[in-house]
N, CA, C, O and CB atoms as a CASP TS submission, in Angstrom:
PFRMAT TS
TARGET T0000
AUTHOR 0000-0000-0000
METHOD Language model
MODEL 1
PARENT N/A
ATOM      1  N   UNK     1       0.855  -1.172   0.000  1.00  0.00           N
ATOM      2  CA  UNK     1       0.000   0.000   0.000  1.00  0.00           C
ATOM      3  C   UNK     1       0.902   1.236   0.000  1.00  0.00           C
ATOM      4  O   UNK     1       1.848   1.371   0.776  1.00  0.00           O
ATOM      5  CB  UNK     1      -0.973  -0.003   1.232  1.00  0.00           C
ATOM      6  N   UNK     2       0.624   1.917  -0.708  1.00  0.00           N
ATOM      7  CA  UNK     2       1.292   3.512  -0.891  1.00  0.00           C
ATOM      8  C   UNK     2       1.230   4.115   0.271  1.00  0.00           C
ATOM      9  O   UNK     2       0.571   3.490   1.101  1.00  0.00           O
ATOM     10  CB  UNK     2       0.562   4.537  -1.915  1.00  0.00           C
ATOM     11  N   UNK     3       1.882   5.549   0.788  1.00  0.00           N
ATOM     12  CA  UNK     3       1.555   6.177   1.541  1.00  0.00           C
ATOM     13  C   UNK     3       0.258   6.727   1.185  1.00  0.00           C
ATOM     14  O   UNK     3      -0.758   6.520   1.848  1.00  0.00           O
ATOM     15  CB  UNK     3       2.442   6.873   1.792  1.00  0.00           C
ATOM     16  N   UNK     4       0.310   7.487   0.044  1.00  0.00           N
ATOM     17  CA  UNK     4      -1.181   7.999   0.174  1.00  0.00           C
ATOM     18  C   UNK     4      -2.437   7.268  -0.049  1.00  0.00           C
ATOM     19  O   UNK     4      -3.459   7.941   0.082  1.00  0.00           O
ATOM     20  CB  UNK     4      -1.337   8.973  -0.642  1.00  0.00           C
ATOM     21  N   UNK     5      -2.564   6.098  -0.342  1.00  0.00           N
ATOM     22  CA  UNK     5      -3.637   4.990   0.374  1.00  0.00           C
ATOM     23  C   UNK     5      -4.075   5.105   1.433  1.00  0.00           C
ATOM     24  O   UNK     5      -5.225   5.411   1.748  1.00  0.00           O
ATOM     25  CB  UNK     5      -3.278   3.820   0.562  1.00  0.00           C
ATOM     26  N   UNK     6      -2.552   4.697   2.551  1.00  0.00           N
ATOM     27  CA  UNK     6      -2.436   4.552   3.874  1.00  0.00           C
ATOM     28  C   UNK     6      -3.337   5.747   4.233  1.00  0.00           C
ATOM     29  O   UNK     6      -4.428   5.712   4.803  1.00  0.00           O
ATOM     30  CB  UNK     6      -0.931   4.544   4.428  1.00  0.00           C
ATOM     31  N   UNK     7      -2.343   7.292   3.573  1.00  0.00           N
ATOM     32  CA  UNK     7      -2.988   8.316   4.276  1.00  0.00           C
ATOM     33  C   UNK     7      -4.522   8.516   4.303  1.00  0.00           C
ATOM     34  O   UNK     7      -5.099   8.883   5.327  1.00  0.00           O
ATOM     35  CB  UNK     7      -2.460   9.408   3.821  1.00  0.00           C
ATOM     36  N   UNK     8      -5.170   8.256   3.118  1.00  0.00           N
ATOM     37  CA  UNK     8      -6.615   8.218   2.763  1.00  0.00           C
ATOM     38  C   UNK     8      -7.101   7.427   3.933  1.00  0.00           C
ATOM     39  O   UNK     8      -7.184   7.926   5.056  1.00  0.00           O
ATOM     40  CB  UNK     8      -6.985   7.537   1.273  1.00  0.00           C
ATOM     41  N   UNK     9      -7.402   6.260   3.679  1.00  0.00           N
ATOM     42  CA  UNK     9      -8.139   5.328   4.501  1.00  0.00           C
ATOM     43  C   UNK     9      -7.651   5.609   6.313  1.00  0.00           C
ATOM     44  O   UNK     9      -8.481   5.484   7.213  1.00  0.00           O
ATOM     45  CB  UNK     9      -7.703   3.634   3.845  1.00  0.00           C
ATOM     46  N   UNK    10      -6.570   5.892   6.506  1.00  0.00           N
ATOM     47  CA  UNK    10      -6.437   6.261   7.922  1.00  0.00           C
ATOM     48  C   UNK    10      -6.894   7.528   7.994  1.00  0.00           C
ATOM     49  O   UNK    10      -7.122   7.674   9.196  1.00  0.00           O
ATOM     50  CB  UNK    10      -5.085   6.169   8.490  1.00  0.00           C
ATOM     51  N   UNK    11      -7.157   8.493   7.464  1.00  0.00           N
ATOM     52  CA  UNK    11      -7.866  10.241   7.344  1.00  0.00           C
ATOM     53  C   UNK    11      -9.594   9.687   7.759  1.00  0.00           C
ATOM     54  O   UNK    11     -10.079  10.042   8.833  1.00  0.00           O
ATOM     55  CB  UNK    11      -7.719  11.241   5.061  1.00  0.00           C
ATOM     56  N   UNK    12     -10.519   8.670   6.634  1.00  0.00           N
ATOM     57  CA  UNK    12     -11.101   8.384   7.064  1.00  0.00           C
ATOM     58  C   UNK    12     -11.481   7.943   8.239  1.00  0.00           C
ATOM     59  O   UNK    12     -12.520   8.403   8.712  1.00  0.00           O
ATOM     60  CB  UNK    12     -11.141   8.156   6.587  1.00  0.00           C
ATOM     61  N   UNK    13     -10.673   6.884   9.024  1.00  0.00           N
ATOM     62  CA  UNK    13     -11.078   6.610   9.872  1.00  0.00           C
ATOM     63  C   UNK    13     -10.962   7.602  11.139  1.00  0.00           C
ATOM     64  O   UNK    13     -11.587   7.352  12.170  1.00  0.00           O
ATOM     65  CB  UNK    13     -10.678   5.560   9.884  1.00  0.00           C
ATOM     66  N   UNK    14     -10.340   8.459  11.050  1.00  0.00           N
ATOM     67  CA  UNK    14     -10.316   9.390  11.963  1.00  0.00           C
ATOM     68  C   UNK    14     -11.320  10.595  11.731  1.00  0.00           C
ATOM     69  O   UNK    14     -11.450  11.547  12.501  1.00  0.00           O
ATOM     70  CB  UNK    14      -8.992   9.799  12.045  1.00  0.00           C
ATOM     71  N   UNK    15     -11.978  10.407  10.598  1.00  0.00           N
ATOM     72  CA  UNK    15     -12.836  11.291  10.525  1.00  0.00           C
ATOM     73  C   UNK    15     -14.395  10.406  11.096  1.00  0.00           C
ATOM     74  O   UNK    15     -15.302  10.949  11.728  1.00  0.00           O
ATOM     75  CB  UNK    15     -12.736  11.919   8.931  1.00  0.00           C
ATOM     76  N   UNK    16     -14.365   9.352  10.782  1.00  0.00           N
ATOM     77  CA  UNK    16     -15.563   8.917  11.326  1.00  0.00           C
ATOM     78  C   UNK    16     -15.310   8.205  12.725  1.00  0.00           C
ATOM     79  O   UNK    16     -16.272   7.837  13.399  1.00  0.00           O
ATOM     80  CB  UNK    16     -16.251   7.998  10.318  1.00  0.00           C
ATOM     81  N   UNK    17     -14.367   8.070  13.032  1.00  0.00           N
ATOM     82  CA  UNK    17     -14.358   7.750  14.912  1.00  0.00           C
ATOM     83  C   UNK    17     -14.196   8.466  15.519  1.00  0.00           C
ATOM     84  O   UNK    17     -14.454   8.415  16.721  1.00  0.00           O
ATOM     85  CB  UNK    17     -13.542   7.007  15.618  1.00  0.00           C
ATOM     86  N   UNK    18     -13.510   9.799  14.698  1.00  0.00           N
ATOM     87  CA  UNK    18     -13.475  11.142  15.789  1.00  0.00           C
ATOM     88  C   UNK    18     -13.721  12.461  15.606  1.00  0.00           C
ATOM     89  O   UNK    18     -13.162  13.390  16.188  1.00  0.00           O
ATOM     90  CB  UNK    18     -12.340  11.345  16.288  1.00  0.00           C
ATOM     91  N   UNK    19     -14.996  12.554  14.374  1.00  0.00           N
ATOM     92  CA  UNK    19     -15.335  13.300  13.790  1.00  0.00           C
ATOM     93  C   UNK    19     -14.025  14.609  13.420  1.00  0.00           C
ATOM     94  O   UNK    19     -14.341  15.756  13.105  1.00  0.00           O
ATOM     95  CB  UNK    19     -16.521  13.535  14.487  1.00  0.00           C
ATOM     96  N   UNK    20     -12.668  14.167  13.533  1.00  0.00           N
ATOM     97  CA  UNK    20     -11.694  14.849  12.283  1.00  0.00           C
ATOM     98  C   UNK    20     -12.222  15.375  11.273  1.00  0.00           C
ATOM     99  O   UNK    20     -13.022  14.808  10.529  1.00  0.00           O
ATOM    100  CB  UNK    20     -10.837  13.993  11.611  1.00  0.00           C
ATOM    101  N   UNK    21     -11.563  17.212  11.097  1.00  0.00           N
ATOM    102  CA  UNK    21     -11.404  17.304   9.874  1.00  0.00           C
ATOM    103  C   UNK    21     -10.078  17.332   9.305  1.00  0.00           C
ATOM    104  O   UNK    21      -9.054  17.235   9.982  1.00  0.00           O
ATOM    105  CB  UNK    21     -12.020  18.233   9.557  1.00  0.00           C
ATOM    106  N   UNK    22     -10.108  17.462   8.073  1.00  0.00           N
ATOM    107  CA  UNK    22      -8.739  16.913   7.315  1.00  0.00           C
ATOM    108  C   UNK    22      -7.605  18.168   7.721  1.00  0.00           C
ATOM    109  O   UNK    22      -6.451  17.855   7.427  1.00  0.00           O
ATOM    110  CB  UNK    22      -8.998  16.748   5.302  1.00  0.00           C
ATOM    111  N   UNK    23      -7.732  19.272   8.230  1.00  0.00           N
ATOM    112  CA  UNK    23      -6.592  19.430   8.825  1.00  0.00           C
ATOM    113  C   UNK    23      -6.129  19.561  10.469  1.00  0.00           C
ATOM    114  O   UNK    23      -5.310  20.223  11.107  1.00  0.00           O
ATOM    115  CB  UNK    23      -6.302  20.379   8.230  1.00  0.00           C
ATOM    116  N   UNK    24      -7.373  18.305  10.814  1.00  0.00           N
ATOM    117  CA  UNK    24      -6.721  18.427  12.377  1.00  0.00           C
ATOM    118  C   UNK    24      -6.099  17.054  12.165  1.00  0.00           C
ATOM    119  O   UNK    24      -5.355  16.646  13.057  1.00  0.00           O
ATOM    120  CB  UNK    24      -7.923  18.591  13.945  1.00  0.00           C
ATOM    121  N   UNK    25      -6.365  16.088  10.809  1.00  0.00           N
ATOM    122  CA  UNK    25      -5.765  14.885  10.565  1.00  0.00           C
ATOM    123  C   UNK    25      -4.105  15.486  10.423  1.00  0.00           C
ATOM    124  O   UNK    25      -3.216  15.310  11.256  1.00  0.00           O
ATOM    125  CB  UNK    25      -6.506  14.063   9.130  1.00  0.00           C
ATOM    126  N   UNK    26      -4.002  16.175   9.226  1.00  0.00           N
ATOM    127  CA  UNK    26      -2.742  16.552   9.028  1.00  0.00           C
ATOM    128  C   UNK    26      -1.970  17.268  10.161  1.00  0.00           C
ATOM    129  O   UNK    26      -0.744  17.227  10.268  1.00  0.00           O
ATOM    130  CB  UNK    26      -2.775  17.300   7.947  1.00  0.00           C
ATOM    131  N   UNK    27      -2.787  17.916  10.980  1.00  0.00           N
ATOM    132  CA  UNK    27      -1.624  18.659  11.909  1.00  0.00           C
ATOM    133  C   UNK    27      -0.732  16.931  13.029  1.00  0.00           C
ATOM    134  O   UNK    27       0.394  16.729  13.483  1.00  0.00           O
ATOM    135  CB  UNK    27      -2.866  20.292  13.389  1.00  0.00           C
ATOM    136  N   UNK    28      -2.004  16.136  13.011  1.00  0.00           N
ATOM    137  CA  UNK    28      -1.315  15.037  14.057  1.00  0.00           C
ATOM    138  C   UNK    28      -0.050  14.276  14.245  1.00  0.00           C
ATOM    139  O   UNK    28       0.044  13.456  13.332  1.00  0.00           O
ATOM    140  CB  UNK    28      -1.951  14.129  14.045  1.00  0.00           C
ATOM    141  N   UNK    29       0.752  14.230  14.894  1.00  0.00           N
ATOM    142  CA  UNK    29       1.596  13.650  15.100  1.00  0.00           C
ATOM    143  C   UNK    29       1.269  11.983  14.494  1.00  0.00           C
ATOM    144  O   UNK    29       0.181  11.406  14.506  1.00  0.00           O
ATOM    145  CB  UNK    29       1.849  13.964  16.474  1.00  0.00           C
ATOM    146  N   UNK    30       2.494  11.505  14.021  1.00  0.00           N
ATOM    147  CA  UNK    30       2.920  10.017  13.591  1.00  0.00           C
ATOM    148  C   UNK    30       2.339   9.522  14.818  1.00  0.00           C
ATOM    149  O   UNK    30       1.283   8.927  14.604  1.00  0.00           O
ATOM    150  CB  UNK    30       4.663   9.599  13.311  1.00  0.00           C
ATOM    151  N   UNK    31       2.868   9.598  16.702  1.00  0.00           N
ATOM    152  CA  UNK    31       2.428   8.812  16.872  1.00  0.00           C
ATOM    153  C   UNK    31       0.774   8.860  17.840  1.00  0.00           C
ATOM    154  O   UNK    31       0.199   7.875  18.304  1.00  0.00           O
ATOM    155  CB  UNK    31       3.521   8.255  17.216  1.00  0.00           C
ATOM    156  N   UNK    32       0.302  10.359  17.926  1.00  0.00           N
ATOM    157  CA  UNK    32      -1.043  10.083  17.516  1.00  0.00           C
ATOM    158  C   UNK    32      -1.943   9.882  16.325  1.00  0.00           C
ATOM    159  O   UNK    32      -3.135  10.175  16.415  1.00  0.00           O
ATOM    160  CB  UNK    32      -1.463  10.752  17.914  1.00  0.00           C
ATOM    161  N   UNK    33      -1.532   9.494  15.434  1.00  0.00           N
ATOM    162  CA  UNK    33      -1.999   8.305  14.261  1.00  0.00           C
ATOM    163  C   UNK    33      -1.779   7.185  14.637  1.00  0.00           C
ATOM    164  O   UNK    33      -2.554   6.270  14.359  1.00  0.00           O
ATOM    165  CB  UNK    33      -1.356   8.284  12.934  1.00  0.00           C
ATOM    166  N   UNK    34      -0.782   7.016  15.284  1.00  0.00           N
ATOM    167  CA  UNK    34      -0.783   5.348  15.692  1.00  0.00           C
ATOM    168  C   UNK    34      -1.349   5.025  17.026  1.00  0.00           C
ATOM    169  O   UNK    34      -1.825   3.903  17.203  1.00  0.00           O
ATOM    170  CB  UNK    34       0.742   4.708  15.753  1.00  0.00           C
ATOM    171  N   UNK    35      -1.342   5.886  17.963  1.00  0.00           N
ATOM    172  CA  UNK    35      -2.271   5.811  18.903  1.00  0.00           C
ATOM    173  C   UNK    35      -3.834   5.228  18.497  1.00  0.00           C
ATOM    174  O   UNK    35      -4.340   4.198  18.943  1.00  0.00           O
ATOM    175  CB  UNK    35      -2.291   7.159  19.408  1.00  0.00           C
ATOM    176  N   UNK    36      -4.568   6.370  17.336  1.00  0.00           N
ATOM    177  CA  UNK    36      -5.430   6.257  17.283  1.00  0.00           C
ATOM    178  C   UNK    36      -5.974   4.831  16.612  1.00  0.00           C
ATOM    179  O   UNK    36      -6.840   4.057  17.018  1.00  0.00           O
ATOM    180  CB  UNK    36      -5.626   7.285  16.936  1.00  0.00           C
ATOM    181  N   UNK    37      -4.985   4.777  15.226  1.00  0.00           N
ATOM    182  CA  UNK    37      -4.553   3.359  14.509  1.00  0.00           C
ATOM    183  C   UNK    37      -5.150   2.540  15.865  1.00  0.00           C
ATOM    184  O   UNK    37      -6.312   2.136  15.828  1.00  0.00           O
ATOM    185  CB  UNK    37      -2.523   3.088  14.069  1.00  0.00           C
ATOM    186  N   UNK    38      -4.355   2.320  17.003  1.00  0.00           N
ATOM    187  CA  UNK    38      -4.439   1.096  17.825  1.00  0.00           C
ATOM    188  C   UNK    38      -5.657   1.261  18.652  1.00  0.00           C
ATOM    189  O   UNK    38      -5.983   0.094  18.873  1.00  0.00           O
ATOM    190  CB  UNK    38      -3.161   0.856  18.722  1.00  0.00           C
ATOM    191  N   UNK    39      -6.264   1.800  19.064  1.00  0.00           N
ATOM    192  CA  UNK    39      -7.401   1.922  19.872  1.00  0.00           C
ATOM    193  C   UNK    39      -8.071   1.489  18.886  1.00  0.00           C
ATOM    194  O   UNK    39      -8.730   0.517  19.255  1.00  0.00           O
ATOM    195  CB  UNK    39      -7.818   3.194  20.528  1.00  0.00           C
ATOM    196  N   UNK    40      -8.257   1.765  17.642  1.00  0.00           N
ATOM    197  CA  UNK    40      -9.689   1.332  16.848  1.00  0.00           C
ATOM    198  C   UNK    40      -9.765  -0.186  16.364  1.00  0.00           C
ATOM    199  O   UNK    40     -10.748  -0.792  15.938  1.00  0.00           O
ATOM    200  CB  UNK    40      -9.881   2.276  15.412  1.00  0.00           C
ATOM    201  N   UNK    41      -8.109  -0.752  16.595  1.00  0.00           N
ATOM    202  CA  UNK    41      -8.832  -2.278  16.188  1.00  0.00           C
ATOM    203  C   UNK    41      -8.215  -3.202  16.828  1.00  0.00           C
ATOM    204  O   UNK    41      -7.071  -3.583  17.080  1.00  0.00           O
ATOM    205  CB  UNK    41      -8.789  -2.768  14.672  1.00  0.00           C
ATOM    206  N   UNK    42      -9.428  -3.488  17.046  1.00  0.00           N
ATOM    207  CA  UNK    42      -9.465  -4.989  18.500  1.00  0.00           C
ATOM    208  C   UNK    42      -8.102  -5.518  18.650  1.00  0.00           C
ATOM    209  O   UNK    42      -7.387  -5.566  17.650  1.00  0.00           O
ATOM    210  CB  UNK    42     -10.539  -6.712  18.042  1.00  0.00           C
ATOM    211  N   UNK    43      -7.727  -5.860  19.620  1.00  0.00           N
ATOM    212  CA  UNK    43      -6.793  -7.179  19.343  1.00  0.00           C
ATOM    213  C   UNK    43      -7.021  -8.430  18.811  1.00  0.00           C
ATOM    214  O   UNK    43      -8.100  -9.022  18.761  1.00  0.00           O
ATOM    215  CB  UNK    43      -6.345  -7.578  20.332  1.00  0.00           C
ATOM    216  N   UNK    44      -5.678  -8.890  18.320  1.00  0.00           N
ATOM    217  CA  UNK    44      -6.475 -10.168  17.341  1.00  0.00           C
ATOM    218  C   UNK    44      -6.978 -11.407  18.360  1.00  0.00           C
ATOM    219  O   UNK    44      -7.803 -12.256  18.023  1.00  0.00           O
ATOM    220  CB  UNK    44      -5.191 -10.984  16.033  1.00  0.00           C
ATOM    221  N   UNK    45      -6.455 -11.358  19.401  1.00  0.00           N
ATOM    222  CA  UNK    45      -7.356 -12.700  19.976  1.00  0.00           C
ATOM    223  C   UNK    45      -8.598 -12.559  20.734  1.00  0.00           C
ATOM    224  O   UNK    45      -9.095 -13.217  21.649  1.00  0.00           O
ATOM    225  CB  UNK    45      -6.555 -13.520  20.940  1.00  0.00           C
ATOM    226  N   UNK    46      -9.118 -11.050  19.808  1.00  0.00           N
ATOM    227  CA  UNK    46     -10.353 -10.458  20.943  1.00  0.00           C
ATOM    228  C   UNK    46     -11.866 -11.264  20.418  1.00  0.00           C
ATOM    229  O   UNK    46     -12.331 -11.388  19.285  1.00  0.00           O
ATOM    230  CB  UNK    46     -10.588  -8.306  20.770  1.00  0.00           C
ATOM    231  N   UNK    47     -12.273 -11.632  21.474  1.00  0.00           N
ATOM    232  CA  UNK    47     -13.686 -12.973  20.776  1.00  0.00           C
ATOM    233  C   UNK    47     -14.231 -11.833  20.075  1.00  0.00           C
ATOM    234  O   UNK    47     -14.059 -10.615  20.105  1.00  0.00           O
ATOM    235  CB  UNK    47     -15.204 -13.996  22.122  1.00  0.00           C
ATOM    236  N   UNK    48     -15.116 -12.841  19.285  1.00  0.00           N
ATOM    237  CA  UNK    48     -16.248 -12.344  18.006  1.00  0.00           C
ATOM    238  C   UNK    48     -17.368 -12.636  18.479  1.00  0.00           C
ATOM    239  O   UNK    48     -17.739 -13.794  18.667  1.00  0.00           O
ATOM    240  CB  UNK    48     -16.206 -13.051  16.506  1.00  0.00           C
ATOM    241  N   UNK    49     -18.241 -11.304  18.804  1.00  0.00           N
ATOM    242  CA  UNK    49     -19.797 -12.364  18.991  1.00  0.00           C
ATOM    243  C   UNK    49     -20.479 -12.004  17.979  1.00  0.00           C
ATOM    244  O   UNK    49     -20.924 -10.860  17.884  1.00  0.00           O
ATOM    245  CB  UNK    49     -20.898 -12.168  20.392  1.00  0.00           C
ATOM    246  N   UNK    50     -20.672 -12.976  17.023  1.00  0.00           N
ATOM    247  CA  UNK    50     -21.241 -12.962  15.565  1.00  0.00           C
ATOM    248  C   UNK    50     -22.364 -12.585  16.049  1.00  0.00           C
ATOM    249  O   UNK    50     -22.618 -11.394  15.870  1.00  0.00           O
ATOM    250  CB  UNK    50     -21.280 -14.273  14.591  1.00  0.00           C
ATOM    251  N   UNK    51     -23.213 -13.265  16.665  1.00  0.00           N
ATOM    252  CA  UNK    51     -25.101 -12.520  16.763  1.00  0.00           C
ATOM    253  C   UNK    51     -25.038 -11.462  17.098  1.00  0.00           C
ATOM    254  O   UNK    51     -25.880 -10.769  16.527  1.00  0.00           O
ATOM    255  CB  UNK    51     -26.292 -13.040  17.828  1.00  0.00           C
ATOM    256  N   UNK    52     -24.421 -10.929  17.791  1.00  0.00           N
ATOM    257  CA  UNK    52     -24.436  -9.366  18.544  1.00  0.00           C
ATOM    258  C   UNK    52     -23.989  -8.718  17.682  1.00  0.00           C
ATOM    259  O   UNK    52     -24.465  -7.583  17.661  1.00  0.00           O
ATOM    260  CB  UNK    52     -23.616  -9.018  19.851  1.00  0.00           C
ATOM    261  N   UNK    53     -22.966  -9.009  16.620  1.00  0.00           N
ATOM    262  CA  UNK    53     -22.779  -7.900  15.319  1.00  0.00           C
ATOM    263  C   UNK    53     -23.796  -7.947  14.374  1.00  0.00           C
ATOM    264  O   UNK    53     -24.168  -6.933  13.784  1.00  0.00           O
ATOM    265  CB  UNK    53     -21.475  -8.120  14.438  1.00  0.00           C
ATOM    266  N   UNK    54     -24.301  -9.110  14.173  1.00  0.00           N
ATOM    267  CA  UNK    54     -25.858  -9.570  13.183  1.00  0.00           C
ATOM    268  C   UNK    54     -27.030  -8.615  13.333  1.00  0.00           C
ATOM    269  O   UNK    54     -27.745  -8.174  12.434  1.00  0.00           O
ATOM    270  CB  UNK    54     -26.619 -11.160  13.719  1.00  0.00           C
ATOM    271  N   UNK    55     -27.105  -8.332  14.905  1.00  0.00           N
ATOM    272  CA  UNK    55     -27.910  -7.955  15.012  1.00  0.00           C
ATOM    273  C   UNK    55     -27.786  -5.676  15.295  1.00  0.00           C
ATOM    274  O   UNK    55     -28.602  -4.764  15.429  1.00  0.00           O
ATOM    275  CB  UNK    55     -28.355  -9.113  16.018  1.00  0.00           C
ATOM    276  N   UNK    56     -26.109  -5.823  15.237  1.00  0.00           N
ATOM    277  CA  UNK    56     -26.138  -4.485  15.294  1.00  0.00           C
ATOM    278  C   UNK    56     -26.476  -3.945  13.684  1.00  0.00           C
ATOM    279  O   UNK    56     -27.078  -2.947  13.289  1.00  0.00           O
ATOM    280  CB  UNK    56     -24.697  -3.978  15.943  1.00  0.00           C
ATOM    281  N   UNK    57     -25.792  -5.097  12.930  1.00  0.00           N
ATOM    282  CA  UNK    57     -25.554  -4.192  11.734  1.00  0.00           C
ATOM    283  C   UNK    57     -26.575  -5.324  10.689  1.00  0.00           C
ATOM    284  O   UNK    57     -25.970  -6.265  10.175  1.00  0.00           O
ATOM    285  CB  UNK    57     -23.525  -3.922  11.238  1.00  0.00           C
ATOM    286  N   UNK    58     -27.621  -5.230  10.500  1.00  0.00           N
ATOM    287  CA  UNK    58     -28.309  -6.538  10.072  1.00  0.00           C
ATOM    288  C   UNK    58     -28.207  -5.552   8.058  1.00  0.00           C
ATOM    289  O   UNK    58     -28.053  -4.410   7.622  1.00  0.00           O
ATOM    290  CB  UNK    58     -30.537  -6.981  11.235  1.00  0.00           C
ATOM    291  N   UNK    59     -28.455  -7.218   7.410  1.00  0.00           N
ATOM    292  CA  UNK    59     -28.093  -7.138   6.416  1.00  0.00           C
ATOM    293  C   UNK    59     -29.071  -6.381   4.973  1.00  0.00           C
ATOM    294  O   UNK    59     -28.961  -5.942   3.829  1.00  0.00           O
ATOM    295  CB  UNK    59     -27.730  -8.372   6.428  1.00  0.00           C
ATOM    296  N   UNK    60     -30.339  -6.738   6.438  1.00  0.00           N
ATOM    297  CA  UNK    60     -31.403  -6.237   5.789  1.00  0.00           C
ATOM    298  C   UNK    60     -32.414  -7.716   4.931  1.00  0.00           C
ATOM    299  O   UNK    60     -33.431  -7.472   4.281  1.00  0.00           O
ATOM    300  CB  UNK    60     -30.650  -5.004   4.673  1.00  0.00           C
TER
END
């Protein structure tokens, strides 16, 4: 992945988990990007409760 991939899709996510706009993304430090990077996704041996996501996000 390119940097500016990276940068895109991580801009997003900081805009929708922390209602960011794109230049409070750019003013952030490397490692509050990676701060934030790590708070937003689980650890990998974190359980899955499939019905409880089924039912948050149903498929319709």
């Amino acid at each position: 992945m390119s940097f500016a991939e990276w940068a895109r899709r991580l801009a997003g996510e900081a805009a929708v988990a922390l209602g960011w706009r794109p230049d409070e993304f750019w003013r952030a430090t490397p490692a509050e990007l990676a701060a934030i990077r790590d708070m937003l996704r689980p650890p990998a041996d974190a359980p899955v409760d499939l019905p409880a996501l089924m039912e948050m996000f149903p498929d319709g």
